[in-house]
N, C-alpha and C positions, 0 to 999 in steps of 0.2 A: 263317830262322825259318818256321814250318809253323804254321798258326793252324787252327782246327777252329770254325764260327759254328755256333751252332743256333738253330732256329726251334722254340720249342716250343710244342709243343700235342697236347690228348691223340687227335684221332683220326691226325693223322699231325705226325708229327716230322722237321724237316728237318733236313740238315744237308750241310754245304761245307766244305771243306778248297783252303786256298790254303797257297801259296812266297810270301815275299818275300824279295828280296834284293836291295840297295841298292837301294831307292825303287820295284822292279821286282815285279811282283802274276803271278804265274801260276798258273792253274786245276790242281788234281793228281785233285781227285773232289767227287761228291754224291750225296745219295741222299734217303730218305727213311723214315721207319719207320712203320709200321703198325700200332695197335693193335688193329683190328678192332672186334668189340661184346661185350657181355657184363659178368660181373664186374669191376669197376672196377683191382679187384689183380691180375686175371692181366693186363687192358690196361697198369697200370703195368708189369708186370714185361715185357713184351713190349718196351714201350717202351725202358727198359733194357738188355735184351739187343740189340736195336737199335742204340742210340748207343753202347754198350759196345764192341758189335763193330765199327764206325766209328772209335771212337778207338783201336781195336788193331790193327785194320789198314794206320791210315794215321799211327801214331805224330805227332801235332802236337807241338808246343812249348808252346803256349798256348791257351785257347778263348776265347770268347766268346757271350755269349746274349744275347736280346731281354728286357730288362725289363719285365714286369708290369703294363698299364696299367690300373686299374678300370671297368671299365663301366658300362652300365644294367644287363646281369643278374648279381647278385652270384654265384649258383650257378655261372654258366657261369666268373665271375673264377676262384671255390674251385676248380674242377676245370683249370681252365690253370694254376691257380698248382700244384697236383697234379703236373702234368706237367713243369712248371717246376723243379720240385726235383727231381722224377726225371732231368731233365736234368744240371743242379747237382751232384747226388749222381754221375753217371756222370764230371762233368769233375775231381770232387775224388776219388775213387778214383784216376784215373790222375795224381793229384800235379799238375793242370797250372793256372796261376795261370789266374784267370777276371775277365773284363772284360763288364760287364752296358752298357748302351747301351740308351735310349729309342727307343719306335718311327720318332719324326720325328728323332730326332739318327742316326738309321741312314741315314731317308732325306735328311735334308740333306748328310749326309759322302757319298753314292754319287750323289744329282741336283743337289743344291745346291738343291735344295726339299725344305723340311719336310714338303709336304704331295703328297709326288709320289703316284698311283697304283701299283699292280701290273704294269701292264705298261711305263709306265714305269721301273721299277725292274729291270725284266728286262734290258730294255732296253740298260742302262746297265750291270749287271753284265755283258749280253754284252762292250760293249765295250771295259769295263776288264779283262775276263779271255778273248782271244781264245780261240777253240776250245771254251769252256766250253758246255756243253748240258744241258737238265735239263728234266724231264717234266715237275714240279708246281714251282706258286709258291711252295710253303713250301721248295723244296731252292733255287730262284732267291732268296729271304728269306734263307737261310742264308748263303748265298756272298757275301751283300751286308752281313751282321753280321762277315764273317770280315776283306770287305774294311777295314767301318767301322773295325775293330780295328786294323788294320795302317795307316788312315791317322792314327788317333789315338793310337796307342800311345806317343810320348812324353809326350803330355799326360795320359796317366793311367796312370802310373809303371809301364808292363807291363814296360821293360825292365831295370828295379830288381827288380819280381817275378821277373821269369825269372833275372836274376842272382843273386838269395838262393837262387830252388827249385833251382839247380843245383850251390848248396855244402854 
């Protein structure tokens, strides 16, 4: 199975693409997308073409995203949850069931701490996914949603979903 995690957010969007097979996690790619500044709808759509192109290139099986947490500035929540759908909007174009995951349940399933840091978290995706390399911590965020996906996936029926999307 070929899993696709994104880190969304609207100045850059990451995203990670893992293999698993029997129990086994290998790195395939990451990247990141860039909206640049400006008009808020061409950054969306930039966005889009982005992850759109990431999920055609490396065809997944399933995705997975970072859930929504509210903060103190509400503005800054409305404009990540913005990009959050445009994320959303890109994994359900390509037909692929999708598995949402809390920020600390990403970090407990990849450190076994809910409240690990960033370079922690790099860290730890290096070792789970040898060879794996990546420039920004939102494409290492990514690869770490794709992992949490793939250790959790029977407990949140993704292999039910992939068994119905594929009849």
């Amino acid at each position: 199975m070929r899993i696709i995690g994104v880190d969304p957010g609207l100045r850059r969007a990451g995203w990670g693409v893992i293999d698993v097979a029997g129990g086994r996690l290998r790195h395939v790619a990451n990247g990141v997308c860039e909206s640049g500044a400006g008009d808020l709808a061409v950054r969306l759509a930039r966005l889009h073409e982005g992850l759109a192109a990431a999920v055609a290139a490396h065809a997944p099986d399933a995705g997975a995203i970072e859930r929504t947490f509210v903060n103190a500035d509400p503005a800054g929540a409305l404009l990540l949850g913005q990009a959050r759908g445009v994320a959303l909007l890109v994994l359900a174009q390509a037909g692929l069931p999708v598995s949402e995951y809390a920020p600390n349940e990403i970090k407990k399933a990849v450190t076994g701490v809910g409240r690990a840091d960033k370079a922690q978290m790099a860290m730890m995706v290096a070792r789970l996914l040898p060879g794996a390399r990546a420039e920004a911590h939102d494409a290492w965020d990514a690869l770490a949603i794709a992992v949490t996906c793939a250790h959790r996936a029977p407990g949140d029926r993704l292999a039910a979903r992939l068994a119905e999307a594929a009849r």
